[in-house]
C-alpha positions as CSV (number, residue, x, y, z in Angstrom):
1,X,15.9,-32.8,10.1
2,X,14.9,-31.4,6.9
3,X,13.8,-27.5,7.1
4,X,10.3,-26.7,6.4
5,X,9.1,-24.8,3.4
6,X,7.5,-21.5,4.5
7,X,4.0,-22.1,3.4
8,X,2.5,-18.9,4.3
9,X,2.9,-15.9,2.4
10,X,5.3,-13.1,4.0
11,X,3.8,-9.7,3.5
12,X,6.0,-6.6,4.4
13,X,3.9,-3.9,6.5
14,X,5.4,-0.3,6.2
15,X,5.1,1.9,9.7
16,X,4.4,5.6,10.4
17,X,7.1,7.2,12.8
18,X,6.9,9.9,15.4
19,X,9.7,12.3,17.0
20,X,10.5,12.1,20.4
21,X,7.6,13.3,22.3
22,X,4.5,11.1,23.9
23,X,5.1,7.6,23.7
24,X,8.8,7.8,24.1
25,X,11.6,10.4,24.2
26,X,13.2,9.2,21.7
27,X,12.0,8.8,18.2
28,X,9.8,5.8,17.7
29,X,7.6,3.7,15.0
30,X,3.6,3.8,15.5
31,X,1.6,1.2,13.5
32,X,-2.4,0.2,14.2
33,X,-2.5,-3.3,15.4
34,X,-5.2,-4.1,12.5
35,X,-3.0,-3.7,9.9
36,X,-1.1,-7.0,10.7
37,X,-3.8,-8.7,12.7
38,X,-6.1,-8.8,9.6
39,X,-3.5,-9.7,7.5
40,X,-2.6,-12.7,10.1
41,X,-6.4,-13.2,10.0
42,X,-6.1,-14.2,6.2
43,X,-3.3,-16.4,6.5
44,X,-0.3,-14.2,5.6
45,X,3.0,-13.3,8.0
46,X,2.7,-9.9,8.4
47,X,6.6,-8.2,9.2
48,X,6.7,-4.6,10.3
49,X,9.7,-2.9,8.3
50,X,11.8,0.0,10.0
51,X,12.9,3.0,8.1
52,X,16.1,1.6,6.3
53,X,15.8,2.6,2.6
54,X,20.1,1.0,2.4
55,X,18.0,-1.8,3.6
56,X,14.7,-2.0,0.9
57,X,16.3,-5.0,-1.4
58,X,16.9,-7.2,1.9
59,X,13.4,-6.3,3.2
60,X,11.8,-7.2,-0.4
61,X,14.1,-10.8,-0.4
62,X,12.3,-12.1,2.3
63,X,8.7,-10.6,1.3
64,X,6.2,-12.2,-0.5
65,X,4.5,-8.5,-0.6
66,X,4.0,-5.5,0.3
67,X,1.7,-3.0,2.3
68,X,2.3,0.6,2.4
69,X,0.3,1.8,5.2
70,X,-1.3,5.5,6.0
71,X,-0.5,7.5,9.0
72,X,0.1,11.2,10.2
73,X,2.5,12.3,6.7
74,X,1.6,13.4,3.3
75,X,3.8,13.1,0.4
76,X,6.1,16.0,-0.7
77,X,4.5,18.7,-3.5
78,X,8.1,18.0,-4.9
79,X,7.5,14.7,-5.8
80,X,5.1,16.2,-8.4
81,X,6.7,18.9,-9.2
82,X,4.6,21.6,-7.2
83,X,5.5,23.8,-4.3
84,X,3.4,23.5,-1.3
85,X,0.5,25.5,-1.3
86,X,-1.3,24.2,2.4
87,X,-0.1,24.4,5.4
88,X,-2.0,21.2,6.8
89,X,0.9,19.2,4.4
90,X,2.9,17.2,7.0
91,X,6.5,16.3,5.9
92,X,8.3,12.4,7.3
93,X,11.2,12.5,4.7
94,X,12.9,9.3,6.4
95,X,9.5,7.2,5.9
96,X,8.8,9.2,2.5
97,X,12.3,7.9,1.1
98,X,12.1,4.5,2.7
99,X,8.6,4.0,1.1
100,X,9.8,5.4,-2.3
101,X,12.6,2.7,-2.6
102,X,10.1,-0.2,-1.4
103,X,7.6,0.8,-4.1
104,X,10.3,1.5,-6.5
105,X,11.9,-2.5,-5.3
106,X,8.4,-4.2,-5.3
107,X,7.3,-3.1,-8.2
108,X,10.3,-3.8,-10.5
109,X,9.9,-7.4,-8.7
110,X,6.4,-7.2,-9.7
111,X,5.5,-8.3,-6.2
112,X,2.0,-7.7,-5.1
113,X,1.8,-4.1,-3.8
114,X,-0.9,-2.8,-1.8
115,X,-1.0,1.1,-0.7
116,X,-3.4,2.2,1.7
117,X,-4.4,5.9,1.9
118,X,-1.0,7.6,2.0
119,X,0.4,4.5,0.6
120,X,-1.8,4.8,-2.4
121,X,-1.2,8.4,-2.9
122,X,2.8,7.5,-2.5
123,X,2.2,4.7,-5.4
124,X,0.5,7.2,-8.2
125,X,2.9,10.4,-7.5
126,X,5.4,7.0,-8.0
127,X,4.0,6.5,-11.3
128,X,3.4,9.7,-12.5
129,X,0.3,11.2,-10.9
130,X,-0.6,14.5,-9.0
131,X,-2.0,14.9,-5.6
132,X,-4.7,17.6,-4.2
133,X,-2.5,18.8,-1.5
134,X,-5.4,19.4,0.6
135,X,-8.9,18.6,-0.4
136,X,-10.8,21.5,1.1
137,X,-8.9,24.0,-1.5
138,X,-10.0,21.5,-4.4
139,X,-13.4,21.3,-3.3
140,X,-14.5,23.9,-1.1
141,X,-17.1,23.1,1.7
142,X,-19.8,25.1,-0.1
143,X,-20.3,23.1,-2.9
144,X,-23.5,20.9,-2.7
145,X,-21.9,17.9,-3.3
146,X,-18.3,17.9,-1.6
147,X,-18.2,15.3,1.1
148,X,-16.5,15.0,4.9
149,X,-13.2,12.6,3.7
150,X,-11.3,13.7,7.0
151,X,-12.9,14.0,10.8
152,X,-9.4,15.9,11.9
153,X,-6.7,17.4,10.8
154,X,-4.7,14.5,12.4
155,X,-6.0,11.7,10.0
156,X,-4.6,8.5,12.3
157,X,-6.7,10.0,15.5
158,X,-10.5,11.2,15.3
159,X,-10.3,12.3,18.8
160,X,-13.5,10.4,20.2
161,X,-15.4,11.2,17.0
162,X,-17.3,9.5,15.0
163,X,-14.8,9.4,11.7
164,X,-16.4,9.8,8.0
165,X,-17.9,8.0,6.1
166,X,-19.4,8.3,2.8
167,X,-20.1,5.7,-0.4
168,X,-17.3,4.6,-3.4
169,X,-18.0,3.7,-6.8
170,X,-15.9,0.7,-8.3
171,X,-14.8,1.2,-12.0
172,X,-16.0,-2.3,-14.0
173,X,-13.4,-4.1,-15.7
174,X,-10.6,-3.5,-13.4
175,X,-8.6,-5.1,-10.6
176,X,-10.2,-4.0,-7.8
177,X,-14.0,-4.6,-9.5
178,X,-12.5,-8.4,-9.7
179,X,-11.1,-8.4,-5.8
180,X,-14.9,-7.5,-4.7
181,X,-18.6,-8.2,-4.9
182,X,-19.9,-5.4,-5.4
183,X,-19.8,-2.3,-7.8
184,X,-20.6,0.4,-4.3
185,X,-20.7,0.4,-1.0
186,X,-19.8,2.8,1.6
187,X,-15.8,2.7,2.8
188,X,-14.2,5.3,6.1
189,X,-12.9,7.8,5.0
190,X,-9.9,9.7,6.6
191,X,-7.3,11.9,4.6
192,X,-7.2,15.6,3.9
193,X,-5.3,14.7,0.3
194,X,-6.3,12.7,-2.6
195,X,-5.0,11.9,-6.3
196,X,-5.7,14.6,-8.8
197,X,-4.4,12.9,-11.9
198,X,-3.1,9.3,-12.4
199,X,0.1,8.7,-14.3
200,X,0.3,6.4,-18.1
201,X,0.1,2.8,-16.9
202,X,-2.4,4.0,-13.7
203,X,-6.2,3.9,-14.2
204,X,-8.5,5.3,-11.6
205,X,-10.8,2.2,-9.9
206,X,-13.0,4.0,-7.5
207,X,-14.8,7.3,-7.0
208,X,-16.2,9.1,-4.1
209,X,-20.0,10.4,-5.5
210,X,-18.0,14.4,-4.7
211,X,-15.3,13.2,-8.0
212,X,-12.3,12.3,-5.2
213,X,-10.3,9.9,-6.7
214,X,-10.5,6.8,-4.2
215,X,-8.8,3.6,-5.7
216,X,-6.2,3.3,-8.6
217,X,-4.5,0.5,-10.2
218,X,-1.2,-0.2,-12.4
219,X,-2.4,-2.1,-15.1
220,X,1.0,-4.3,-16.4
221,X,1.6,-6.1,-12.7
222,X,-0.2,-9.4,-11.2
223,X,-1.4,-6.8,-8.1
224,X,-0.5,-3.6,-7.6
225,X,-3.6,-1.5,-6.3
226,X,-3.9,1.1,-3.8
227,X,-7.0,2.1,-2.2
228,X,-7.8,5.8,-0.1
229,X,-10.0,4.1,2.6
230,X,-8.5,1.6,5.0
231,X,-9.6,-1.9,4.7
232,X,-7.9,-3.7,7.6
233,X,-10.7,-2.7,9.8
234,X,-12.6,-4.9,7.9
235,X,-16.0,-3.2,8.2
236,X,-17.8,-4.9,5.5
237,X,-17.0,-8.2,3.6
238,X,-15.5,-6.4,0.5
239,X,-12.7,-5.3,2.5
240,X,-12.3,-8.6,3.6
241,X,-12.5,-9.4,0.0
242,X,-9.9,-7.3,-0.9
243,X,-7.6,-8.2,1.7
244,X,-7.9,-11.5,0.8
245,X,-7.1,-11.3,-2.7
246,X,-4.2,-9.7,-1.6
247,X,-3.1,-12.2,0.2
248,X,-4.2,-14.8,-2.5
249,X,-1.5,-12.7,-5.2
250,X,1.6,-12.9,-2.5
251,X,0.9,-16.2,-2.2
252,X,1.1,-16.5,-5.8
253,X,4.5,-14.6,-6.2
254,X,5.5,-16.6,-3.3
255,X,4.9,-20.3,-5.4
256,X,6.1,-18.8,-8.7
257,X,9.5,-17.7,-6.8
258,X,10.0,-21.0,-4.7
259,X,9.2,-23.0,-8.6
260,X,11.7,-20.2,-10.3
261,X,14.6,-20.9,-7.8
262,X,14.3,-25.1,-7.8
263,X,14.5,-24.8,-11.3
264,X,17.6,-22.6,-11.2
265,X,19.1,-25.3,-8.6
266,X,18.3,-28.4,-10.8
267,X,20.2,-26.4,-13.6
268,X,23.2,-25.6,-11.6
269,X,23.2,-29.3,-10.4
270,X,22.6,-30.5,-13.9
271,X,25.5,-28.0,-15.6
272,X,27.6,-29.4,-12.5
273,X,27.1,-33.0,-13.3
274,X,27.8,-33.0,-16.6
275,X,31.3,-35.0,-17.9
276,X,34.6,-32.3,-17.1
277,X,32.5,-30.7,-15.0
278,X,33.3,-33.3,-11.6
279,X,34.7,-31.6,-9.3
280,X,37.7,-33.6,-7.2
């Protein structure tokens, strides 16, 4: 029987991790069931991938793209050449390194790439950009127009409240302002760290009305966009939107591969077939 084509794009889902402690006593991977389910929803494959940076160019093989999710970390003032200045900055280095090499992998593929929250703050520190380590210091409370962007401390648990909320502007002309239908609309909001500075290649796609940075984009790939609020809860139809025309690019890459490797087979077959080239 001959094998079926995977038709479906495969989309690679990065996980948060936790110590021993809770859940298990032994270390163990945490991941919020919306992140695959709305990907599923939207007709992708989503496939959790365990922290095995040895392991990133195997992972990327049989992904058609990738999600770098948010969770419980920040990423490392070293990254961007700073020394920690907060102590609300919590360190994974195992996820951290595993991250950097599938961003690093996917990109140089230029497979679609979508970072969420800390995965978008991962992808412009990546490319060159800063972080504000902790948004509080950047923009005190007292100012008359800084905004709530974190309930807790703990930004993957509100703890029974009701999480934040506030408006995003989308910057015309770019990626993202193609992905959706509308130029605002109001996103969740839950980190305690945002992008200060984008690096060359990296333009900024969204704003919070308080100046946060809350979307960025890599202009010379197909797709590669991250976003600060989490769209896999799919709370209005422009997350959906996005989603979707992330799915739509991995799909893409996923044709364009299957095309570029039967033409590599016919050309192999056809070199073989050639005269003196029989084999006995």
């Amino acid at each position: 029987m001959q094998k079926k084509f995977q038709s479906r794009p495969v989309i690679g889902v990065t996980l948060d991790s936790e110590e021993a402690g809770g859940y298990a006593d032994f270390p163990w991977y945490a991941l919020r069931q919306n992140y695959l389910k709305s990907l599923a929803e939207l007709g992708a494959v989503p496939l959790a991938l365990p922290h095995h940076a040895e392991l990133a160019d195997e992972y990327l093989s049989m992904c058609d793209g990738i999600v770098v999710t948010g969770g419980a970390f920040d990423v490392p003032p070293e990254l961007f050449n700073e020394q920690q200045t907060s102590d609300q900055v919590r360190l994974k280095p195992a996820r951290t390194e595993f991250e950097k090499a599938i961003v690093k992998g996917a990109m140089q593929r230029n497979m679609p790439l979508l970072g969420i929250c800390g995965g978008q703050q991962l992808l412009a520190v990546l490319t060159g950009g800063t972080l504000h380590q902790h948004i509080p210091d950047a923009l005190p409370d007292a100012l008359p127009d800084a905004l709530e962007h974190s309930t807790t401390v703990d930004t993957e648990n509100a703890g029974g409240k009701k999480r934040a909320r506030h408006p995003v502007e989308i910057v015309e002309g770019s990626l993202l302002s193609r992905c959706v239908d509308r130029d605002h609309y109001e996103v969740n909001s839950s980190h305690h760290q945002a992008v200060k500075s984008v690096g060359p290649g990296c333009i900024v796609n969204a704003y919070a009305p308080d100046g946060v940075i809350e979307g960025i984009e890599c202009e010379e790939y197909d797709f590669c966009l991250g976003v600060q609020w989490h769209p896999e809860y799919q709370q209005h139809q422009q997350d959906t939107q996005l989603l979707k025309a992330f799915v739509a690019a991995s799909s893409r890459y996923q044709q364009s591969m299957r095309t570029a490797g039967k033409a590599m087979t016919e050309a192999m077959n056809d070199a073989i077939s050639r005269p003196g080239n029989e084999q006995a």
